[in-house]
C-alpha positions in Angstrom: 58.1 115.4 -110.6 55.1 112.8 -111.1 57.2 110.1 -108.9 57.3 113.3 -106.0 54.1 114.0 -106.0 53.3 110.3 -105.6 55.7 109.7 -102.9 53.1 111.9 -100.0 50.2 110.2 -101.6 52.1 106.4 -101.1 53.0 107.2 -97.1 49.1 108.6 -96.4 47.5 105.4 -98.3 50.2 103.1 -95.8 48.6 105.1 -92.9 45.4 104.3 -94.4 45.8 100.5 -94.2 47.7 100.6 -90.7 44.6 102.4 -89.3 41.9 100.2 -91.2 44.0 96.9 -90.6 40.9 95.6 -87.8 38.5 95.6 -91.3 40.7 93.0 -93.3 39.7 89.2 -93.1 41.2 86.9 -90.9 40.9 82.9 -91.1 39.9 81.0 -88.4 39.1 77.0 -87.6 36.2 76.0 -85.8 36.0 72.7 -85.2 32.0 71.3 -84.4 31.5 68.0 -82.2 27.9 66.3 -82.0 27.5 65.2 -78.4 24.5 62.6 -77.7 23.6 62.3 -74.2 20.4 59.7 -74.7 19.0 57.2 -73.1 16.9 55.0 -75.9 19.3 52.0 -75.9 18.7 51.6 -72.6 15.0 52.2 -72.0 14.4 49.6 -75.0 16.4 47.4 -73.5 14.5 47.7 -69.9 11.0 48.4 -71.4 10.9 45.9 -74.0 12.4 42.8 -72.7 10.0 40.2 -72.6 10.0 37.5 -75.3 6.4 39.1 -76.5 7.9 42.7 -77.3 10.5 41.5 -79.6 9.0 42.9 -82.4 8.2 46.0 -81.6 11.5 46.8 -80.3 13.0 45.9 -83.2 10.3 48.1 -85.0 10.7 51.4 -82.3 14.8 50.6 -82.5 14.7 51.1 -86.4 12.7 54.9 -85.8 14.7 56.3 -83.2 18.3 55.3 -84.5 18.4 58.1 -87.2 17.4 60.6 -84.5 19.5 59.7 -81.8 23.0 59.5 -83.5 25.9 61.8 -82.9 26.3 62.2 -86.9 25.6 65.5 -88.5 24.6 65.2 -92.1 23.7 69.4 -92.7 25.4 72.4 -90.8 23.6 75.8 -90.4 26.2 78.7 -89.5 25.2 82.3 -88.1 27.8 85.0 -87.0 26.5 88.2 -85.2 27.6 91.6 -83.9 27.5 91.6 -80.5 25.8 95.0 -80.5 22.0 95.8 -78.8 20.6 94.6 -82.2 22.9 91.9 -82.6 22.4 91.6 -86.8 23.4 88.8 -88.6 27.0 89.7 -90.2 27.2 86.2 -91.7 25.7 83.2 -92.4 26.5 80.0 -94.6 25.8 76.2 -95.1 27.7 73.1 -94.7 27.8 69.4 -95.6 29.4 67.9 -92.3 28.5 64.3 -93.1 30.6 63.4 -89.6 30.4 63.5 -85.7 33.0 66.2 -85.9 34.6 68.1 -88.6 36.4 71.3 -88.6 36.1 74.7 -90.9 38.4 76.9 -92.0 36.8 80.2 -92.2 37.4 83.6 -93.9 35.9 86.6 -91.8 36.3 90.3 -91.4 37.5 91.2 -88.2 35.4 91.6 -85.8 33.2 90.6 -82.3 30.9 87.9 -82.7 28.4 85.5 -81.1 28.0 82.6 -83.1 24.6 79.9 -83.6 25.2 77.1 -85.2 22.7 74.1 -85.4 22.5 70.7 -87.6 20.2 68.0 -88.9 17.5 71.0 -89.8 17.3 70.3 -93.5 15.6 67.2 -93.5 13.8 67.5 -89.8 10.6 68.4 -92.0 8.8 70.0 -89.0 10.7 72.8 -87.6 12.0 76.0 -89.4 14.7 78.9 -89.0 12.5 82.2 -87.5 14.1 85.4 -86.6 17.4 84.3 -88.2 18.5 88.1 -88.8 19.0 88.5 -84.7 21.0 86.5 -82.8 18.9 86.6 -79.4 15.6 86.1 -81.0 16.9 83.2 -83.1 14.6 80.0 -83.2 14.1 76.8 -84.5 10.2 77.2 -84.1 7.9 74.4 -85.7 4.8 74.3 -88.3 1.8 76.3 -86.6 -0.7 74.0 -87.1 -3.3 72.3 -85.2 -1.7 68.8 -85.0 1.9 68.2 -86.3 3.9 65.6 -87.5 6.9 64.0 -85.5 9.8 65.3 -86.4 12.1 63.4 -88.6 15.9 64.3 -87.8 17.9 64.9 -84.4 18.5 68.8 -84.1 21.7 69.3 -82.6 22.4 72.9 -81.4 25.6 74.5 -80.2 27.0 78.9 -79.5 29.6 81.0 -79.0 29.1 83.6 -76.9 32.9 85.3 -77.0 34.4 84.9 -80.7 36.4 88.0 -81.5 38.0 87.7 -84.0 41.9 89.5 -84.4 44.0 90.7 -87.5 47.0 88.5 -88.3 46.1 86.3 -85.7 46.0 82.5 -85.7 43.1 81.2 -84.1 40.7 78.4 -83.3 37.2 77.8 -81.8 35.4 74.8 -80.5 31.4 74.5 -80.8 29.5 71.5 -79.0 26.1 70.8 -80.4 24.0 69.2 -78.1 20.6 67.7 -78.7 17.4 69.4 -78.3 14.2 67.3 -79.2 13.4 63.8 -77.8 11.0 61.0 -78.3 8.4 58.6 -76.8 6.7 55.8 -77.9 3.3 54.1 -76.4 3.4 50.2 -76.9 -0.2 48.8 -76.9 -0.8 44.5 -76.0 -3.6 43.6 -78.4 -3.9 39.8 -77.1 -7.2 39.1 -77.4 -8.8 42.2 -79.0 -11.1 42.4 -81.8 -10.9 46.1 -81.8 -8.7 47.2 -84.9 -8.6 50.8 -84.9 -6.7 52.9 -82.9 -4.9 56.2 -83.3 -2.8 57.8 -81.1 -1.2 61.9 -80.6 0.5 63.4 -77.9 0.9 66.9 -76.1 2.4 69.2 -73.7 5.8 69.7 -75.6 7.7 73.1 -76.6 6.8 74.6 -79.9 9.8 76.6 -80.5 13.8 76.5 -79.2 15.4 79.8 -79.0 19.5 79.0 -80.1 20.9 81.6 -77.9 19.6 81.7 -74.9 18.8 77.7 -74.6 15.7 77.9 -74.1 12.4 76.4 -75.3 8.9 77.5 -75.5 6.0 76.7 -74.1 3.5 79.3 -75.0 1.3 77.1 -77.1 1.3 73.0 -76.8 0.9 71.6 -80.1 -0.7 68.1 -80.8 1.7 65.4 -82.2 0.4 62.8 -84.5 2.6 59.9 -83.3 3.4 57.5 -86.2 2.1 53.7 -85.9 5.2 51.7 -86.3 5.5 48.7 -88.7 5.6 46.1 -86.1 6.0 42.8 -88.0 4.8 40.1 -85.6 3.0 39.4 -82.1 -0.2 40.8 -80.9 1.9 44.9 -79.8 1.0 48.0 -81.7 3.5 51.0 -81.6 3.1 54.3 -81.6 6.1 56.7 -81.5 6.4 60.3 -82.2 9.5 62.8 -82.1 9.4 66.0 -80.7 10.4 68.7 -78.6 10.8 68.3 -74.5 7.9 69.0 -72.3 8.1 71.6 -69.2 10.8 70.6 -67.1 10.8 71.5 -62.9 12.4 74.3 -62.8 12.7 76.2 -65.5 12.7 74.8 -69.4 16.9 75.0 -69.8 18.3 72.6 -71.9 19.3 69.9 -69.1 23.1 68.5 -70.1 24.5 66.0 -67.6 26.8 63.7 -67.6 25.4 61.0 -65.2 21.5 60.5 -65.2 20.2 63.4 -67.0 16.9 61.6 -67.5 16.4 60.5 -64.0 13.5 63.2 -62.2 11.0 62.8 -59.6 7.1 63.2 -60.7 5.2 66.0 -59.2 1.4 66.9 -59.4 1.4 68.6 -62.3 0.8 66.7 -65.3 3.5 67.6 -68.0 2.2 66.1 -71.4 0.0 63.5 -72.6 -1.1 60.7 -74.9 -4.6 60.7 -76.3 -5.9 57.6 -78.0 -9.2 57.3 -80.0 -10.3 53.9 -80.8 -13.6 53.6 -82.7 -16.1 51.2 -81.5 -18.4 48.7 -83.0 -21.3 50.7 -82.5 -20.2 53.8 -83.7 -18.9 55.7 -80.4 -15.6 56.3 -80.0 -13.7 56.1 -76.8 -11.1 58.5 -75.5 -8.4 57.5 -73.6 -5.9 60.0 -72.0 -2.6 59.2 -69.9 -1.0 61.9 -68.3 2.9 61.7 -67.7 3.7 63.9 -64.5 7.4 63.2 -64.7 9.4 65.8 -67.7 10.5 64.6 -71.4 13.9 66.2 -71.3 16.0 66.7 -75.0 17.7 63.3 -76.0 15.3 60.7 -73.6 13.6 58.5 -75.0 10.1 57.8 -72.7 8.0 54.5 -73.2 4.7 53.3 -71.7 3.6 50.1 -72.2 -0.3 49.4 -72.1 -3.3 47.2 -73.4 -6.3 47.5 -75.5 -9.4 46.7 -73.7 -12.7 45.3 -75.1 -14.3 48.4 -74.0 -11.8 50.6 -76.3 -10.0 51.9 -72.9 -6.2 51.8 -72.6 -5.0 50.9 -69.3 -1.6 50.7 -67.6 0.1 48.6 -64.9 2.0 51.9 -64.0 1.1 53.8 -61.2 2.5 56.8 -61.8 0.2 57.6 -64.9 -2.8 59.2 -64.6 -5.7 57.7 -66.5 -9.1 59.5 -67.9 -11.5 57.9 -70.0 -14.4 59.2 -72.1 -16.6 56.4 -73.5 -18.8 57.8 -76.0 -16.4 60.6 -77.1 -17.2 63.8 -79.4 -15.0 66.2 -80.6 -14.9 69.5 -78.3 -13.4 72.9 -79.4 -9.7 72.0 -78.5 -9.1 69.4 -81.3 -10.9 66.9 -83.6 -8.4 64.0 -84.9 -10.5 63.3 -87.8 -11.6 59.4 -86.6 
């Protein structure tokens, strides 16, 4: 009699599990590939190929090589509903250690979108905001009045279409692409007795948002570009890492295949250097160059200048825009501390 009456109760629980089969897990591979479109081996090699400059290529070629290589050290992974309010269903870390590596996956069946960006653990400038929603996602940096450059590439790559089925065998492909860039100022001291200098840069994005590839430019923080241990010679480098400037049009991540970094200068100036150098006499004199042509993610931009006795830095290049304040004092925008 027991085994009758549990009989009924057996056929309703296998109707229970036919209807509720979409909620079971299902494995899936997704397989992540770094792509690097850059151009820093060959601006070095164009910029900075004069006998004089060998050693602060060597010195800028030994800060930009950990930033612009294809190889992923840390993996941040975020799976969403693809609702209105598109919550965060899942989210886990990885060690890739690798240009490409592949994951194999246990998730409940469902819809997703998927984020997925590396190279943010050690970066040391930017952080995860708005995690919990998969359109408001960001990699936003520090907001502070100057920050420093950041240390890592940040690679970025989604999904827009992942649905996942039951008793399926499937597989996914994610290409992270790059999304910060660099630049570097290279300063001919022949000559000069003038020993101080110090050097930031402006007019970059403060925030990336995953989803939607896009960067913002609400605010323009001020970079403190690190002075480069340049060995030997009369050059001084500055370089700094950090997010693209305004592009024309839009602010889209730019991804090309043949000259991505290639644009044509307009009148607006796009970002800037600003150097201080202290003078004998206690004045200071400011030096701005304004860049009217975009930093785009993965280029590499350098200007090469000189130090005048007069504290001003000048250019041979015509397309940059020169102002110059001799006896300098800090105004309300920003003080660097000189």
């Amino acid at each position: 009699m027991i085994g009758l009456c549990i009989l009924p109760l057996m056929a309703g629980c296998k109707d229970l599990i036919d209807d509720n089969l979409d909620d079971c897990a299902a494995e899936v591979t997704i397989t992540y590939e770094m792509r690097l479109i850059t151009n820093f081996q060959t601006e070095i090699a164009s910029e900075l190929s004069d006998p004089g400059d060998v050693y602060a290529r060597e010195a800028l070629e030994s800060y930009v090589k950990p930033v612009f290589t294809d190889f992923g050290h840390d993996l941040d992974l975020s799976f969403y509903g693809v609702e209105a309010d598109s919550v965060r269903l899942h989210h886990q870390g990885e060690t890739m250690d690798a240009s490409q590596k592949s994951y194999t996956l246990s998730l409940p069946v469902q819809h997703y979108t998927h984020n997925a960006a590396a190279n943010i653990k050690d970066n040391g400038v930017v952080e995860f905001q708005n995690e919990n929603n998969a359109r408001r996602q960001a990699l936003t940096q520090q907001k502070r009045d100057s920050v420093e450059t950041h240390k890592t590439g940040l690679f970025v790559g989604c999904l827009k279409d992942m649905e996942l089925k039951a008793g399926a065998s499937q597989s996914f492909s994610v290409t992270l692409d790059i999304i910060n860039s660099a630049t570097a100022l290279v300063v001919d001291t022949t000559g000069s007795k003038l020993k101080q200098l110090k050097v930031y840069s402006t007019g970059f994005a403060s925030s990336f948002k995953l989803a939607d590839r896009v960067y913002n430019h609400s605010s323009s923080p001020i970079v403190k570009n690190d002075e480069l241990n340049v060995t030997g010679g009369n050059k001084r480098c500055f370089a700094s890492v950090n997010y693209p400037s305004k592009d024309t049009p839009g602010s889209k991540v730019v991804v090309e295949t043949t000259e991505p970094f290639i644009s044509v200068g307009g009148e607006e100036t796009l970002w800037e250097w600003h150097c201080y150098c202290p003078m004998p006499d206690g004045t200071v004199t400011r030096t701005v160059l304004s860049m009217k042509t975009p930093l785009r993610a993965g280029q590499l931009e350098i200007l090469k200048a000189r130090l005048c006795d007069d504290g001003v830095i000048r250019t041979d290049n015509p397309s940059v825009g020169i102002s110059v304040t001799l006896d300098w004092k800090p105004g309300g925008d920003y003080d660097p501390g000189i």
